[in-house]
C-alpha positions as CSV (number, residue, x, y, z in Angstrom):
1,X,2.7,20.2,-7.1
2,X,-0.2,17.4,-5.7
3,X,0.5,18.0,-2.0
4,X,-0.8,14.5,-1.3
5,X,-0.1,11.2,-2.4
6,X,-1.1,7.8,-2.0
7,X,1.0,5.1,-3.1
8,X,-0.3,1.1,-3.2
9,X,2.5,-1.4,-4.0
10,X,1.4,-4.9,-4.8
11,X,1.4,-7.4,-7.6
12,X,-2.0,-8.4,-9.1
13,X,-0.8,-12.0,-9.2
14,X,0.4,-13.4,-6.1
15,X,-2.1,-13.8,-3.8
16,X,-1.9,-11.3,-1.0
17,X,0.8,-8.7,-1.8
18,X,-2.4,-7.5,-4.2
19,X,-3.1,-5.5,-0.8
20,X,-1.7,-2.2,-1.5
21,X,-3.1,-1.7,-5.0
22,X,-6.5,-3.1,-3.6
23,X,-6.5,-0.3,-1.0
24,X,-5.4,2.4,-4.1
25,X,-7.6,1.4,-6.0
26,X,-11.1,1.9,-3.5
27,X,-9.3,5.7,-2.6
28,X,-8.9,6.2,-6.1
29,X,-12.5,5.7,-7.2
30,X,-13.3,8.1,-4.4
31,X,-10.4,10.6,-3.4
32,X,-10.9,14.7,-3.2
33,X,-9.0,16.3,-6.3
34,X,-6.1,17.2,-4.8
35,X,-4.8,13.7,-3.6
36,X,-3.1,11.8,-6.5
37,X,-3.1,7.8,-6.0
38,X,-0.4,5.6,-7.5
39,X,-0.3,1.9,-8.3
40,X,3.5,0.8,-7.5
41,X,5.6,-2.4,-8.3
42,X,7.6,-1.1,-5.4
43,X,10.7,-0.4,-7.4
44,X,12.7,1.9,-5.1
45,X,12.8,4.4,-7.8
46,X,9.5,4.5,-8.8
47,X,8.6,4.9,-5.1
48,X,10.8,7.6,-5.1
49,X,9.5,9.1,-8.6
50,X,6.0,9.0,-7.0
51,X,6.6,10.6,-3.8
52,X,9.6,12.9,-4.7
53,X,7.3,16.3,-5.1
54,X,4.1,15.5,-2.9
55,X,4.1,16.9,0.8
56,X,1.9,14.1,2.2
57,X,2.3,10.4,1.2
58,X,0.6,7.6,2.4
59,X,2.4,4.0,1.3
60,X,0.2,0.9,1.8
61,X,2.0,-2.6,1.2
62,X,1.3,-6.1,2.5
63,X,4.5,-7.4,4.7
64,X,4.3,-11.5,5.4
65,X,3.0,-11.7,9.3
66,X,1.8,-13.7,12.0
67,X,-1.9,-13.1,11.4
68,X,-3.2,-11.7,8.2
69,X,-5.0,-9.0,8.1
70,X,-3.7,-7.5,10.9
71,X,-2.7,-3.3,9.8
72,X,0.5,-1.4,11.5
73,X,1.5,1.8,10.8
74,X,4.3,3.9,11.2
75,X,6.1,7.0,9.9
76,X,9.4,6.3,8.6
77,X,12.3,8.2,8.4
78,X,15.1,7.6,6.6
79,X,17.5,6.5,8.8
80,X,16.8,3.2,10.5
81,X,14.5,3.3,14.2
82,X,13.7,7.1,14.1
83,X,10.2,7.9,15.0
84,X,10.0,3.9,16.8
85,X,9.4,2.6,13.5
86,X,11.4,-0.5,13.1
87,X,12.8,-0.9,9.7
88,X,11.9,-4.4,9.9
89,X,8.4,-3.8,9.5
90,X,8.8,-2.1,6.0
91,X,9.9,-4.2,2.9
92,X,13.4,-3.8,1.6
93,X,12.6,-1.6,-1.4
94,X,10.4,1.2,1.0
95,X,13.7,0.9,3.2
96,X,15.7,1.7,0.2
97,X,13.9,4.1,-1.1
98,X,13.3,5.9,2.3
99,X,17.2,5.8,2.3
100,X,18.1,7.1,-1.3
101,X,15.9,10.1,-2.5
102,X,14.5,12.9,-1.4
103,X,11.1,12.2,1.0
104,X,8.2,14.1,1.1
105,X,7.7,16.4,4.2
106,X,5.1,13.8,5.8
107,X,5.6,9.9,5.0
108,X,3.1,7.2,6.7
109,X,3.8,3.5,6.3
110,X,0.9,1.2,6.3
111,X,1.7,-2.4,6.2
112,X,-1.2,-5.1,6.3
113,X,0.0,-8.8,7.5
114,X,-0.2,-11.0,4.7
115,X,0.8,-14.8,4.2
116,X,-0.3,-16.0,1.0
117,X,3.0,-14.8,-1.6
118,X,3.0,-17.4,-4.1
119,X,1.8,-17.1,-7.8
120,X,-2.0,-17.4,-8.5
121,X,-3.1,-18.1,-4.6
122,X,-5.7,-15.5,-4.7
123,X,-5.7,-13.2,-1.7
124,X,-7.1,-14.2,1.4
125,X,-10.5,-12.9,3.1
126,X,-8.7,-11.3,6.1
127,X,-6.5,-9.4,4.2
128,X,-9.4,-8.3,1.6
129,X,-11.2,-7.5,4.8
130,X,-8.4,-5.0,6.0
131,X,-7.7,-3.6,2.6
132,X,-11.4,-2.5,2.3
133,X,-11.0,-1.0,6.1
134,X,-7.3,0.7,5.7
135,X,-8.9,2.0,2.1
136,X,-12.1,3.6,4.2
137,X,-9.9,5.3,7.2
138,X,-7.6,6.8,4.4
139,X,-11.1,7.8,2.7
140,X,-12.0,9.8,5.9
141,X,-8.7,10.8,6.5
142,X,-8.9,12.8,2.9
143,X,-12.1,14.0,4.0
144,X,-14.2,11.1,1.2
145,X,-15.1,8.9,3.6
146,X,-18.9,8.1,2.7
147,X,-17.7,6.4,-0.6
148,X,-15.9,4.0,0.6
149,X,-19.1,2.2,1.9
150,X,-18.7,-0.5,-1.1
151,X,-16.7,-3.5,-0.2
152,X,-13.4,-4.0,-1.9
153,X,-13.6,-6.3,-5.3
154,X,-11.3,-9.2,-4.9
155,X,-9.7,-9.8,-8.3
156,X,-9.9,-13.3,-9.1
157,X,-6.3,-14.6,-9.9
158,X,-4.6,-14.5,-12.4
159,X,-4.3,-18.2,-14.2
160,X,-1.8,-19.3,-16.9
161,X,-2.1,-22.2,-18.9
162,X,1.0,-24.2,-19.2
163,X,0.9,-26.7,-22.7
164,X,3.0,-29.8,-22.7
């Protein structure tokens, strides 16, 4: 059993909702041994796969918001408004897996504002900017703080050349 997990859903290819796996992949270069990091699609049961036997789980995902960059979390609970986390704040497949399988003892829910969804945008500065800071509190959090000093590498997007 890893007793903690950290779980980054994203899509390398559309623009900002590479947020999550940009935050998993700065913890995973620097995590203590006993954390585990995951990159996630976000299918509700790969969520659930990936959390089902941890007892801490952190889940990091960019939601579309007012300003980007801007972080919230919450901890979740299965049914909807327990612990003051609105539901609305969490995408429809963390909802539904929150809902359907087992949860670890401890789940947070980090969402990090996000506006650019579309194919090939490339992810904006301000949410690069907050993926680099929500990646260095998790860092500290797991007691690896000190290696998160490096900035977070922006993958350029992904382009795809269309023949007519």
């Amino acid at each position: 059993m890893n007793p903690r997990r950290v779980i980054g859903i994203g899509c390398d290819d559309h623009g900002d909702q590479v947020a999550g796996l940009l935050v998993a992949r700065v913890v995973a270069a620097a995590a203590p041994d006993d954390v585990t990091v995951v990159e996630s699609c976000g299918a509700p049961a790969e969520l659930i796969d990936a959390w089902c036997d941890a007892d801490e789980v952190t889940v990091v995902e960019a939601m579309p918001g007012a300003v980007a960059g801007t972080v919230a979390t919450c901890q979740p609970h299965p049914r909807p408004l327990a612990f003051g986390c609105s539901p609305t704040r969490l995408s429809p497949e963390v909802r539904e897996a929150l809902a359907s399988g087992p949860l670890p003892t401890r789940i947070t829910v980090i969402t990090i504002a996000a506006q650019r969804f579309s194919r090939n945008a490339g992810v904006s500065p301000d949410v690069a900017h907050a993926a680099h800071g929500v990646a260095t509190g998790l860092l500290a959090d797991l007691g690896a703080g000190v290696a998160a000093a490096t900035p977070v590498a922006v993958p350029p997007p992904m382009r795809q050349t269309v023949g007519v």
